[in-house]
BASEKE-525807 format. One record per residue (C-alpha): y negated, x, z negated. Coordinates in steps of 0.05 Angstrom, whole numbers, always signed. Layout:
N
+--------+--------+--------+
!      v !      u !      w !
+--------+--------+--------+
!      Y !      X !      Z !
...
+--------+--------+--------+
END
This chain:
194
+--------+--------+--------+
!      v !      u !      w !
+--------+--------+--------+
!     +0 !     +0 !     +0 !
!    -77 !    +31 !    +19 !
!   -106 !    +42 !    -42 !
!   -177 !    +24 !    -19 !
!   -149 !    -46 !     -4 !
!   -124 !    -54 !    -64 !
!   -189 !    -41 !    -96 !
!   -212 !    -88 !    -54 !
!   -165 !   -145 !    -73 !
!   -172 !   -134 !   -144 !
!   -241 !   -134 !   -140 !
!   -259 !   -197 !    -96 !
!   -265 !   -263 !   -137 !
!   -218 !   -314 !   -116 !
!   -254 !   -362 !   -154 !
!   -311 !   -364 !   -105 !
!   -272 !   -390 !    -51 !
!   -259 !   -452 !    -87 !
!   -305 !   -506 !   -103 !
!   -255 !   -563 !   -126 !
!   -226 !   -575 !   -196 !
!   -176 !   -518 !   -172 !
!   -217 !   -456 !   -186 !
!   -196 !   -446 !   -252 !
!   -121 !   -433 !   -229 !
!   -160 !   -382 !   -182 !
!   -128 !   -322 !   -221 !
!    -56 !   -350 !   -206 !
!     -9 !   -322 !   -146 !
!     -4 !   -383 !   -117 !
!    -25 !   -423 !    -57 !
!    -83 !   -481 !    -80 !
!   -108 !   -533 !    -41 !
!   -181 !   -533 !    -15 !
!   -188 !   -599 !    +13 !
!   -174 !   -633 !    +82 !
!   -104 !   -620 !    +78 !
!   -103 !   -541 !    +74 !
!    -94 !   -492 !    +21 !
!   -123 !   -416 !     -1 !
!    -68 !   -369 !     +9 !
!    -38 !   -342 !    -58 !
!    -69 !   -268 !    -64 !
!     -2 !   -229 !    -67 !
!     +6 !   -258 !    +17 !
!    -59 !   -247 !    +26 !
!    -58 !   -177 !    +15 !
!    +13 !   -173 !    +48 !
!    -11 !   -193 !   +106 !
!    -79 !   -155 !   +114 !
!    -37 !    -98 !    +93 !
!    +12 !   -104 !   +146 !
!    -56 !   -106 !   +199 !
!    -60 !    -35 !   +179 !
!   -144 !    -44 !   +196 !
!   -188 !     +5 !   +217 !
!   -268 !     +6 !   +226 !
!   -252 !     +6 !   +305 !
!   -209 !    -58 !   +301 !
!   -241 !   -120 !   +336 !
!   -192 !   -182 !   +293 !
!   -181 !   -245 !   +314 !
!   -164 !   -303 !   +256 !
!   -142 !   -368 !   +267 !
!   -146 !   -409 !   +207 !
!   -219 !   -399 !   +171 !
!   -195 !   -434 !   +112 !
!   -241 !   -414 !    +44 !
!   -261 !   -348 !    +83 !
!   -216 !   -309 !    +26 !
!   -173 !   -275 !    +80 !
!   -232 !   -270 !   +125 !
!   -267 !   -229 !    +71 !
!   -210 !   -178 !    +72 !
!   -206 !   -180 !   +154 !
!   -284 !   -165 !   +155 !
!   -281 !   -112 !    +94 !
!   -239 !    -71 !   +132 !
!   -254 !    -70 !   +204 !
!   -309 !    -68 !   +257 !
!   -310 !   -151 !   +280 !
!   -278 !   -209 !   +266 !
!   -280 !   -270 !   +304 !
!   -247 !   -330 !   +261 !
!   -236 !   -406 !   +283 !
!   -232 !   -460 !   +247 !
!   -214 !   -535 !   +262 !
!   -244 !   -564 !   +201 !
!   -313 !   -562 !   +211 !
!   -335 !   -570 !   +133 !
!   -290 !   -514 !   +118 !
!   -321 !   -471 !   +171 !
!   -388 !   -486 !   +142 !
!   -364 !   -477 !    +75 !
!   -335 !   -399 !    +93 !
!   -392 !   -384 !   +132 !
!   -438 !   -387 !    +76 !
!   -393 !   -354 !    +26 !
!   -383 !   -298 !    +72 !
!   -456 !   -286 !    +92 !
!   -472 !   -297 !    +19 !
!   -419 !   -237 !    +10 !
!   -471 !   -198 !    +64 !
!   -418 !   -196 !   +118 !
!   -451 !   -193 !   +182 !
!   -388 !   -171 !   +226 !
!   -359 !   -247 !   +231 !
!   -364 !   -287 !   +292 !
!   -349 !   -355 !   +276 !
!   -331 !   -415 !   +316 !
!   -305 !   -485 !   +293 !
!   -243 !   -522 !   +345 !
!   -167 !   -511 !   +363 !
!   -144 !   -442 !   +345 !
!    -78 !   -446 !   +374 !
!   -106 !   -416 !   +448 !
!   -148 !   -355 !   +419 !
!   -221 !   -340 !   +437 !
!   -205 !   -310 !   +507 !
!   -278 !   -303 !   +528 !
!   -270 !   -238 !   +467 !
!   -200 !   -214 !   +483 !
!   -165 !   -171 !   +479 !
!   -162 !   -162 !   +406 !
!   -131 !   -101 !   +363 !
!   -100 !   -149 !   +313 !
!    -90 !   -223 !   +308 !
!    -72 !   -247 !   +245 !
!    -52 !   -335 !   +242 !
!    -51 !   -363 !   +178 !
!    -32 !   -431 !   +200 !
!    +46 !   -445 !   +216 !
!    +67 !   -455 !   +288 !
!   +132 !   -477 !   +321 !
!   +138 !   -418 !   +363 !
!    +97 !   -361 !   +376 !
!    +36 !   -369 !   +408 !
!    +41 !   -344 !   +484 !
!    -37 !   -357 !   +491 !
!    -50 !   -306 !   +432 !
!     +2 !   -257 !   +454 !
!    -28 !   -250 !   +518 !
!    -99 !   -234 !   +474 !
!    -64 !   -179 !   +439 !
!    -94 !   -106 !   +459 !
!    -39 !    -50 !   +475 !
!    -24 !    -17 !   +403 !
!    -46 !    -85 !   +374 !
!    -17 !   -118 !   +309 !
!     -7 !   -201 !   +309 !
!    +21 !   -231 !   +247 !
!    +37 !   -306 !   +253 !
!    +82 !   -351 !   +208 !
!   +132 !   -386 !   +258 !
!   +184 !   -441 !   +236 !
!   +199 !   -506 !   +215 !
!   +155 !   -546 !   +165 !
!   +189 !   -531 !   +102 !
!   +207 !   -458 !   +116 !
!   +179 !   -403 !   +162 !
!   +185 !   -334 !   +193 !
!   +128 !   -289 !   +177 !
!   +134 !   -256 !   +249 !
!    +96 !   -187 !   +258 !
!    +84 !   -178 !   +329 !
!    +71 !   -113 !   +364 !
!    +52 !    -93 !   +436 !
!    +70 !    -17 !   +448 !
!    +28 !    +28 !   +496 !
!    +63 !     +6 !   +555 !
!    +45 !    -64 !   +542 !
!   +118 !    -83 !   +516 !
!   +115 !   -138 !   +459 !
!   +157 !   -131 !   +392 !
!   +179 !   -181 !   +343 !
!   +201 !   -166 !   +279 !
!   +204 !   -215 !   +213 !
!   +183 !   -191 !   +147 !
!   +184 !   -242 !    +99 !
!   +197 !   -319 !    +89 !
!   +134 !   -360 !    +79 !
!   +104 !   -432 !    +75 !
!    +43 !   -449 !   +111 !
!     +5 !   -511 !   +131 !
!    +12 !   -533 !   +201 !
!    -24 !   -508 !   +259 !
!    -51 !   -566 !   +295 !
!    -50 !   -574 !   +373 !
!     -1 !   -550 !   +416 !
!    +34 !   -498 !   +375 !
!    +41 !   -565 !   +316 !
!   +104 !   -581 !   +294 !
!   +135 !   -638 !   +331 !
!   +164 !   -698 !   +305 !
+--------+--------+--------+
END
């Protein structure tokens, strides 16, 4: 594990990410809910995950799934841009002012359907989904820079793959999983179907 990224996570406030009656279970490693159906990541994932991105100040990061803005913190924190959808505009709103408030000024923000990318900024160095899809994501695969990093949690509703996805310098993809998660559902054409 970096050691400046642990520093990090045990130095950012989870507290501030949450404004319902859930922010005093803030300090627990677990998932919360935030409203409109979605949920703050429990911190142990969170820095799984960004860990797993293996950032650097030259990465350009796409997110899909703004959520609180508590991953997006760690995204922006440790690499040069991050552009970051979100469906739900409130929530968008919500992270965007936490985050600015925070003095990032590296976030690109945009509110709609994640599930294709942001293609007019592509290719990315790492793509990181924190919404659960059915399969893997061709649209956001074919946004991932040679040498790039993609983690997305693939599976049924109940259960998923954490999938970390990796294109090699000839342009070949890899897919290995490294854990078992649960995530809310990515909406659109990636959902789950009935």
């Amino acid at each position: 594990m970096d050691q400046k990224l642990l520093d990090f996570f045990k130095s950012l406030d989870r507290s501030f990410f949450i404004d319902n009656e859930f922010k005093n279970y803030a300090h627990l490693d677990r998932a919360l809910p935030i409203g409109y159906e979605q949920t703050i990541s429990q911190p142990s994932l969170v820095l799984k995950m960004t860990n797993f991105l293996n950032l650097n100040k030259n990465c350009r990061v796409l997110e899909i799934g703004t959520g609180s803005g508590y991953q997006t913190a760690f995204l922006a924190e440790f690499s040069e841009k991050v552009y970051t959808i979100e469906r739900i505009k409130e929530l968008a709103e919500s992270a965007r002012k936490k985050l600015e408030h925070l003095g990032y000024e590296n976030i690109f923000y945009q509110v709609g359907d994640g599930s294709e990318g942001w293609t007019e900024h592509a290719p990315y160095d790492r793509i990181i989904v924190t919404a659960a899809a059915e399969r893997i994501p061709e649209e956001l695969i074919n946004q991932l820079g040679t040498g790039g990093i993609m983690i997305v949690p693939v599976g049924s509703p109940s259960l998923q793959q954490l999938k970390l996805i990796t294109r090699d310098q000839e342009g070949k993809i890899h897919i290995d999983t490294i854990g078992k998660v649960v995530f809310v559902e990515m909406k659109g054409k990636y959902g789950w179907t009935e």
